[in-house]
N, C-alpha and C positions, 0 to 999 in steps of 0.2 A: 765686891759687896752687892754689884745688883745680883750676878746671880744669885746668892745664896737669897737675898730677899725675895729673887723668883720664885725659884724652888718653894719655897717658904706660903706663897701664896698659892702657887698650885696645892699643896697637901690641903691648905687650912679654907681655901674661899668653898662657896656654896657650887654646885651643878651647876648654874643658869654662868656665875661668872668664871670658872672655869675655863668653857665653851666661847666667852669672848674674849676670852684672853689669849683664846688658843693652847691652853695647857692639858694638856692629855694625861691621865693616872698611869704609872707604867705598870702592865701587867705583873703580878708577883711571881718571883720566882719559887716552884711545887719544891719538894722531897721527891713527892709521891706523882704519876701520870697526870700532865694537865690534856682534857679530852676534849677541851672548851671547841667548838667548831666541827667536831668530828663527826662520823658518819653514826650516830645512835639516834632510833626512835627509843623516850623514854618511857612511854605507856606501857602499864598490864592491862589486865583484866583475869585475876586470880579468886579465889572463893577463901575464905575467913572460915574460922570456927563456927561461926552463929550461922552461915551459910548466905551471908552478905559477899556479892562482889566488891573486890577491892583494887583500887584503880588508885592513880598520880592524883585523883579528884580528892583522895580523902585524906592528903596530908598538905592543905592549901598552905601557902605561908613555912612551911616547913622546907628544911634543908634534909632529905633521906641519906642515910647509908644502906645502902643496896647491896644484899651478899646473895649467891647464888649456891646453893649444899645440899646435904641432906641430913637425916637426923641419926643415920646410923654411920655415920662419917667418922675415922677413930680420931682424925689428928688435928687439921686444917680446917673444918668446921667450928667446931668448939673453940678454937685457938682463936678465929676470928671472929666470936661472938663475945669471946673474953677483952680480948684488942675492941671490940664497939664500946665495950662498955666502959673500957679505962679511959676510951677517948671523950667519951662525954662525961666523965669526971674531969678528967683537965680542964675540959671548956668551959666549966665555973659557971658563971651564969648564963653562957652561950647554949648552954646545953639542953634550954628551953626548945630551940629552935630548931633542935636536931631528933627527926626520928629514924629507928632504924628497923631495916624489913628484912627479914629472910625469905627468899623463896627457893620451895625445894625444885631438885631436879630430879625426884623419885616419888613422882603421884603413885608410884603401883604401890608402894610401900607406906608413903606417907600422907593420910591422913589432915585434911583443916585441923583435925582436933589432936593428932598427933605435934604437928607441927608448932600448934601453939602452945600447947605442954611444954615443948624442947624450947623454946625461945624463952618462955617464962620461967625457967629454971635461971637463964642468965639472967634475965630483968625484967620485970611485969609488966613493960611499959614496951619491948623489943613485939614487932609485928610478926606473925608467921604467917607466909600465904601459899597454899597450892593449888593444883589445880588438872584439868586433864592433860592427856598428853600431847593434844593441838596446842593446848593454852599455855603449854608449858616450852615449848617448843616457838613459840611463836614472842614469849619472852624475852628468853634466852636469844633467840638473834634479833631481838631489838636492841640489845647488848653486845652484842658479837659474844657473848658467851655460847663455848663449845662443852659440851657434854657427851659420855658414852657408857653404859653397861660393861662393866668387865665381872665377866664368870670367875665363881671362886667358890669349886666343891660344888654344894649342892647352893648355893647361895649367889651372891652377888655383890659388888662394890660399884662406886656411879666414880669415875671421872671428872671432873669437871674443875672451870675457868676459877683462879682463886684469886681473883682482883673484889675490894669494896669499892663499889661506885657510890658517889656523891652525884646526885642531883638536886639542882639547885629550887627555889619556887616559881621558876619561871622555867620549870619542866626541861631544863637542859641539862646534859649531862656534862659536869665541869670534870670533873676527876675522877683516878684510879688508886687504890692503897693497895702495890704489891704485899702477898702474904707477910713478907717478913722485916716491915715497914714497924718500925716501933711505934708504940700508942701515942708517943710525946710528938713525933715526927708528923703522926695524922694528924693530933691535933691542932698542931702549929703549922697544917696546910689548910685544916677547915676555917681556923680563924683569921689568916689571911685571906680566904678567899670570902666571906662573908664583909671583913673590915672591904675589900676591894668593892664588894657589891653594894657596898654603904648597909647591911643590914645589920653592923655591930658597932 
């Protein structure tokens, strides 16, 4: 009986009595990559449509999904723009709190104003940023996302890292949503990890 009254008092007491009681929250366990601690800086510095830099500065309070693509991408783009957007329906009210950014890994091609067209077709409210090839580049390995040009005919396709990060509002990168991570799965790792953060 005392423990389960422990227990009991660790989920339900405040921070301050917590900490004197000595009870610790125990991390949740993901689905999806927990990156909590890992080696990511999670700053850009990408350009918007309107020709605004856009930076971790403009989504204060905000919980981002971060995807890395392009807009002429056949399969794994769109799949995962469709997967943001079923997860912030599950998240019911949570889904205030959530915004989500695409950044390309194809500035020769894509456009601020391309990119925002393509995001806007999933949801008017989905961020698109690109930017040059320094800026874009200097992104992408703040992520450890890897990217490459593969030839094809007279054209081309982009390679790249097909993980959604989460970063949290305290600009840390908590999580990863492999591709093929169902929407229900992400969502029931962002709302754990928010309820964990106390901000649900």
């Amino acid at each position: 009986m005392h423990r389960i009254q422990r227990r009991h008092f660790c989920k339900t007491a405040a921070g301050a009595l917590l900490a004197a009681a000595g009870c610790t929250p125990r991390a949740p366990i993901y689905r999806g990559l927990d990156l909590t601690g890992g080696p990511y800086r999670s700053d850009f510095r990408l350009t918007a449509a309107d020709g605004t830099t856009g930076s971790l500065d403009d989504y204060a309070g905000k919980y981002l999904m971060l995807f890395f693509g392009y807009t002429q991408c056949p399969d794994v783009c769109p799949t995962a723009l469709t997967r943001a957007l079923e997860i912030r329906q599950r998240l019911g009210k949570l889904r205030d709190l959530v915004q989500v950014v695409f950044i390309t890994v194809d500035p020769e091609r894509d456009t601020p104003d391309i990119v925002r067209e393509y995001v806007r077709a999933f949801d008017p409210a989905f961020v698109g940023l690109s930017g040059t090839a320094a800026q874009t580049a200097q992104a992408a390995a703040n992520y450890r996302v890897v990217f490459r040009k593969v030839p094809n005919g007279a054209s081309y396709s982009m390679d790249h890292t097909a993980l959604t990060f989460v970063v949290d509002p305290r600009r840390r990168v908590r999580l990863a949503f492999p591709h093929a991570q169902p929407a229900q799965d992400c969502a029931d790792d962002l709302g754990k990890l928010m309820r964990y953060d106390g901000a649900a």
